[in-house]
C-alpha positions as CSV (number, residue, x, y, z in Angstrom):
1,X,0.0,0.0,0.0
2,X,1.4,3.3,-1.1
3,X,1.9,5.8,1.3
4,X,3.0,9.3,1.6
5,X,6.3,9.6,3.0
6,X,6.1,13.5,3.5
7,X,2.8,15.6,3.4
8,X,2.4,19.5,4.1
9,X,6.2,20.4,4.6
10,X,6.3,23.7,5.4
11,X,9.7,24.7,3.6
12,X,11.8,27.7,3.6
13,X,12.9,26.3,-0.1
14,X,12.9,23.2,-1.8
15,X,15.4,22.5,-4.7
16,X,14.6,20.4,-7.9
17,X,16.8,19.8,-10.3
18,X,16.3,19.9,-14.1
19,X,18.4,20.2,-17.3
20,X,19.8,22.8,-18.8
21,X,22.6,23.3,-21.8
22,X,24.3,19.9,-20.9
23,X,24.1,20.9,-17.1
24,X,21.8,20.9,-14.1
25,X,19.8,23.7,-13.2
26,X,17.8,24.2,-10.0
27,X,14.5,25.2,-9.7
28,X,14.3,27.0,-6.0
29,X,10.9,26.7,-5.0
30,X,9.9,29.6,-1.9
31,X,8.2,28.9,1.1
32,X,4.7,27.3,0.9
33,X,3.5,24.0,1.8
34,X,5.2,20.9,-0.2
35,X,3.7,17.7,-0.4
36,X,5.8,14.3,-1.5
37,X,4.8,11.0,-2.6
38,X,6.5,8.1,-3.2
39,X,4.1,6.1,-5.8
40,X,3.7,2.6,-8.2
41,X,2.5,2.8,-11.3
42,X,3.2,1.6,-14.8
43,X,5.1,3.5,-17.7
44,X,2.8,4.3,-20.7
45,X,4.9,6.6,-22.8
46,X,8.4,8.8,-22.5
47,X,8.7,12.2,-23.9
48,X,12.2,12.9,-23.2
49,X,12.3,16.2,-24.7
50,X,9.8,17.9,-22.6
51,X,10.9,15.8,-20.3
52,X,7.9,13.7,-19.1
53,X,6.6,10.8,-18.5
54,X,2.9,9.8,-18.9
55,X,2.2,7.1,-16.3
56,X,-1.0,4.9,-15.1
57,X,-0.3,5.4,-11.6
58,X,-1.9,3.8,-8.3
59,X,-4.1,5.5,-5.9
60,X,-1.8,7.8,-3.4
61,X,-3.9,7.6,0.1
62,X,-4.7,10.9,1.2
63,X,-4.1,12.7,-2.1
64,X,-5.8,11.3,-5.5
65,X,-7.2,8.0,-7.0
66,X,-5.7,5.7,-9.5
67,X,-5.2,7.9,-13.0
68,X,-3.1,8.2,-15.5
69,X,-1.5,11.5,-15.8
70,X,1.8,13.4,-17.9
71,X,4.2,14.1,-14.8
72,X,7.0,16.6,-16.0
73,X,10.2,15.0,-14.8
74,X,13.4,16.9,-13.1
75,X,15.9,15.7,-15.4
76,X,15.8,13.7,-18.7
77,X,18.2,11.2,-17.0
78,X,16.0,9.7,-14.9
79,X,14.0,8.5,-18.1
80,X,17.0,6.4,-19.3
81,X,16.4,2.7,-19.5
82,X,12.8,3.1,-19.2
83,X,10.2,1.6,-21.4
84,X,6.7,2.0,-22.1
85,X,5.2,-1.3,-19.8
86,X,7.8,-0.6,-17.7
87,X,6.3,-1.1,-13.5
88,X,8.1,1.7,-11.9
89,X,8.5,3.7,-8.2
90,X,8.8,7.2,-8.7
91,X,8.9,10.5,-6.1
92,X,6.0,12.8,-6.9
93,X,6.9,16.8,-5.4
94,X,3.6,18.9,-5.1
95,X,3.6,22.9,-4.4
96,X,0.2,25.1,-5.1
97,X,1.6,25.8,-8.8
98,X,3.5,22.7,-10.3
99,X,4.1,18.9,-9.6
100,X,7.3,17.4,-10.5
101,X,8.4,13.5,-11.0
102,X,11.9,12.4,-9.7
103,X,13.8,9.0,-9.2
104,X,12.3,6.8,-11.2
105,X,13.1,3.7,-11.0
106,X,11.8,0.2,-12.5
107,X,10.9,-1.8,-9.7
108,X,12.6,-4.8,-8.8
109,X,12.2,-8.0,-10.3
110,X,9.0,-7.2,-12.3
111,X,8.5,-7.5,-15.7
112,X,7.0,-5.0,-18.3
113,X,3.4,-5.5,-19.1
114,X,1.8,-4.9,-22.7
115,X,0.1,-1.7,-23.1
116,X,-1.6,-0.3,-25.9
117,X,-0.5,3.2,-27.8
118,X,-3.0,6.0,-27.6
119,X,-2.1,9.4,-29.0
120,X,-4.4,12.1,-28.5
121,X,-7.5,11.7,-31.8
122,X,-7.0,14.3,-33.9
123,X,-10.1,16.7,-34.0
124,X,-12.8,16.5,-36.0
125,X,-13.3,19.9,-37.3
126,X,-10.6,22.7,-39.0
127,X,-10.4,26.5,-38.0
128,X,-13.4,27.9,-39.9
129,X,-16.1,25.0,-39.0
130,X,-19.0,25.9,-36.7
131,X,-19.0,24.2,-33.3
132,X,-22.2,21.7,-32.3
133,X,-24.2,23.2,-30.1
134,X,-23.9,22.3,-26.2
135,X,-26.7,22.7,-23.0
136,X,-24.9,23.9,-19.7
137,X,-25.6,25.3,-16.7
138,X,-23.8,27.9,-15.4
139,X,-22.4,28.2,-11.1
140,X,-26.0,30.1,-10.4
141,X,-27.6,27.2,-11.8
142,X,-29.0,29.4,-14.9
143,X,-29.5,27.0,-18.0
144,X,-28.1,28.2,-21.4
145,X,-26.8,26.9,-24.6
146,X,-23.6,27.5,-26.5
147,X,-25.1,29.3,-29.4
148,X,-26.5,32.0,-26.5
149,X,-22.8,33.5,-26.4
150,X,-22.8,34.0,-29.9
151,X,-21.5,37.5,-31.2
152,X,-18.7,37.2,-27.9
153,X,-15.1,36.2,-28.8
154,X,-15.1,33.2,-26.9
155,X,-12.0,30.4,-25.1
156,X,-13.3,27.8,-24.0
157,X,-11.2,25.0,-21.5
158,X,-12.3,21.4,-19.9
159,X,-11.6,21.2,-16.3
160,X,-12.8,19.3,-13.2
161,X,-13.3,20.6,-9.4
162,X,-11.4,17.3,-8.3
163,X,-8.6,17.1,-10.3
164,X,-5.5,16.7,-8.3
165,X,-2.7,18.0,-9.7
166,X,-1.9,22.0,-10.2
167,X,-0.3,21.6,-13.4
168,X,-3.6,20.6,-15.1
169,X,-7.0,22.1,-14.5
170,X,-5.7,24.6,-11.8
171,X,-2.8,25.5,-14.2
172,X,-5.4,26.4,-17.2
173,X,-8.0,28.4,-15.0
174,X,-4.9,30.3,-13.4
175,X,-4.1,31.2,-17.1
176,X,-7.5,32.3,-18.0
177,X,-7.3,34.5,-14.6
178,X,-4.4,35.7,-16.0
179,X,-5.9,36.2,-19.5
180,X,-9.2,37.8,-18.0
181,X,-7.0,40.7,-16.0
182,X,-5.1,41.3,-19.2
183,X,-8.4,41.6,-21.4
184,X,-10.3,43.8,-18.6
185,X,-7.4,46.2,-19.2
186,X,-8.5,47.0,-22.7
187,X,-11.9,48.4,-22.0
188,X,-12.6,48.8,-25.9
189,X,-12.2,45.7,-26.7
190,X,-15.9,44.2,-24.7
191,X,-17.1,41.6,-26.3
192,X,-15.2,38.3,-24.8
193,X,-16.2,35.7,-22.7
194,X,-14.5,32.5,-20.8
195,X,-16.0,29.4,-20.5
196,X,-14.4,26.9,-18.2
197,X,-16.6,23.3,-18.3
198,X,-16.5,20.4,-16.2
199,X,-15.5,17.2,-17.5
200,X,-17.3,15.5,-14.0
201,X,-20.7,17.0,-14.0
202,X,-22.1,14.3,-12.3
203,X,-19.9,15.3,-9.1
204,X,-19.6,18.8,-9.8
205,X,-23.1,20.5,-8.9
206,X,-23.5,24.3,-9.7
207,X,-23.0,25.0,-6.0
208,X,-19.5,22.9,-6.0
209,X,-18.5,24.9,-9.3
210,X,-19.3,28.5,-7.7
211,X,-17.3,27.1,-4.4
212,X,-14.5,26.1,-6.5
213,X,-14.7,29.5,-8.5
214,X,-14.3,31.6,-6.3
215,X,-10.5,31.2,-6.0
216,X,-9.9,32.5,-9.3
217,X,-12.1,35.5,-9.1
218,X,-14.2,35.3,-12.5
219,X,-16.1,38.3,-13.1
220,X,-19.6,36.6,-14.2
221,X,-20.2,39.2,-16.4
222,X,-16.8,38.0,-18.6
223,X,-15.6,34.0,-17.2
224,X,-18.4,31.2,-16.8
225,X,-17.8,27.9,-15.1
226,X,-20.2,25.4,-16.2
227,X,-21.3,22.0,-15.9
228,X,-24.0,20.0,-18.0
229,X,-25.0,16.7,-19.3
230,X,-21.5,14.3,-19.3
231,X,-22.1,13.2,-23.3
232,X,-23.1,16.6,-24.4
233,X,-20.0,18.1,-23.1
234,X,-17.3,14.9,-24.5
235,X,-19.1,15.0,-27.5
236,X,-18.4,19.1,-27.6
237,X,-14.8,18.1,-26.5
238,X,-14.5,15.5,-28.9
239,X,-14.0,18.4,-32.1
240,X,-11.2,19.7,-30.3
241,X,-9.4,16.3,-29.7
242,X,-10.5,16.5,-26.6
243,X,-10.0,12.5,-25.4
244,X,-12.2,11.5,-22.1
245,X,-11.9,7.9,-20.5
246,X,-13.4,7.1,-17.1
247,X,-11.6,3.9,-15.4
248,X,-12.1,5.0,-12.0
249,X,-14.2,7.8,-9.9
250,X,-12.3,10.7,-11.7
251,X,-12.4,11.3,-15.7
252,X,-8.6,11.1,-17.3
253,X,-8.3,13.4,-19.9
254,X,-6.2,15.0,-22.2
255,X,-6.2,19.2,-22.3
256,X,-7.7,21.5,-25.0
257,X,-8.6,25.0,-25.2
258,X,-9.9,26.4,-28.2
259,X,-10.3,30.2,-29.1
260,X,-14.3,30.6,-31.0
261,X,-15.5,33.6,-32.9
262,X,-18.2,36.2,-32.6
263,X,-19.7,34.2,-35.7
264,X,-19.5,30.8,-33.7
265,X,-16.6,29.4,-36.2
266,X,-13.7,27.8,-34.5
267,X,-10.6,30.0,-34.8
268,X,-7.6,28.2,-32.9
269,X,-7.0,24.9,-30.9
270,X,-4.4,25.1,-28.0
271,X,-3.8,21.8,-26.9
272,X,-1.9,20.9,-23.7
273,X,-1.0,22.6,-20.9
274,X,1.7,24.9,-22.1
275,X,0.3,27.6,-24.1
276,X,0.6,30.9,-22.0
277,X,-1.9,33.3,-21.2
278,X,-0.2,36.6,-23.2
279,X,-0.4,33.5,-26.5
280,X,-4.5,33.2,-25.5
281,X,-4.9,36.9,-24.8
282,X,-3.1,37.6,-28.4
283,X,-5.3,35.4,-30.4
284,X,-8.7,36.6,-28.4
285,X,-7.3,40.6,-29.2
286,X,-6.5,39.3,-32.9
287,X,-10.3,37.8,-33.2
288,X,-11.7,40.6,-31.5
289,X,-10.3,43.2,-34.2
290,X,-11.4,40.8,-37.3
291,X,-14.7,41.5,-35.9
């Protein structure tokens, strides 16, 4: 049984090591409450170049449930002589902002298991194609349908209330937070929204969305968080490339935000989690001024 072997440190810094130009670089993180993990799971695909490491992990007690997630990992090195099937042991490091992998390791004496590719589908429609049309309700409980936010530059991201890790949904609503200060500061440019949707409507009420919300400070007159009916939204998602499987309690899913036009025509996917917000606030200020 997995166990945390350090929860809620409260350090004055915490160094993590990454590479750098042939050299190690550390990452100083300041003061604020660290968690670490020590966790099982099983290797599903490198990406030494970011570097990271997509794993189907175990469920850490006292933290988050069986998934399988892209951990960014410290240094490149700790990938080497690791295959996809590969059981490992890894040390996961998580502050308020990021999570980072460390000392992995195939475990002992086990042997690599078959698993089968999956790269995220590509989407179904092109910059240019109209969306399909999506019920939602917003965090007052007010029902309304994609087409209503027609004639608004709109971005629209997949999130859920439970998901653990800060790189992920956190990460994307901090950048939209980001993105909603920068866009507030243009007053002549008024005709944008944000449209964060659950991806675990059937655990995340209206009430646990405005609770959840409130950390991020939307203005309701600009950034909605929403939840609706589960195949309405995937099948929405599902343009973008937006891939949804639910093995256990909480959905795994890959990350997409898309950029929509006042005419309802997709204008940009940005997949992943490492678009910025000054890259989403550009391409909402370029729609904006086509329109």
């Amino acid at each position: 049984m997995l166990r945390p072997f350090a929860a809620f440190l409260l350090l004055a810094w915490t160094p993590i090591f990454v590479p750098g130009c042939g050299r190690r670089e550390t990452i100083v993180i300041p003061r604020s409450s660290v968690q670490r993990f020590e966790v099982r799971g099983v290797l599903q695909k490198v990406r030494p170049e970011k570097p990271s490491a997509v794993i189907a992990h175990e469920k850490i007690p006292g933290y988050m449930e069986a998934m399988t997630m892209e951990f960014t990992v410290a240094d490149a090195r700790d990938l080497a002589g690791l295959h996809p099937g590969d059981p490992i042991a890894f040390r996961l490091t998580v502050t308020a902002t990021q999570s980072i992998a460390d000392q992995l390791t195939k475990i002992p004496g086990s042997s690599s298991v078959a698993i089968s590719a999956s790269d995220d589908p590509p989407p179904s429609i092109a910059p240019g194609s109209p969306l399909p049309d999506c019920r939602l309700i917003d965090a007052h409980g007010t029902a309304f349908q994609l087409h209503d936010l027609r004639g608004q530059t709109l971005a629209i991201t997949f999130i859920f209330t439970r998901c653990p890790l800060p790189d992920f949904c956190p990460r994307l609503n901090r950048q939209f937070a980001t993105t909603q200060a920068a866009l507030q500061s243009s007053p002549d440019t008024p005709n944008w929204r944000l449209l964060s949707i659950s991806l675990d409507p059937d655990f995340d009420t209206p009430e646990r969305l405005a609770t959840y919300a409130a950390s991020f400070h939307p203005d309701p007159t600009h950034w909605i968080f929403a939840t609706g009916h589960r195949t309405e939204i995937e099948r929405l998602g599902a343009t973008f490339g937006l891939a949804v499987k639910r093995d256990g309690p909480l959905p795994d899913h890959n990350l997409r935000t898309v950029v929509i036009g006042p005419d309802g025509l997709l204008r940009k996917i940005l997949p992943g989690n490492e678009w910025t917000a000054a890259e989403l606030t550009a391409e909402m200020r370029r729609t904006l001024q086509k329109n």
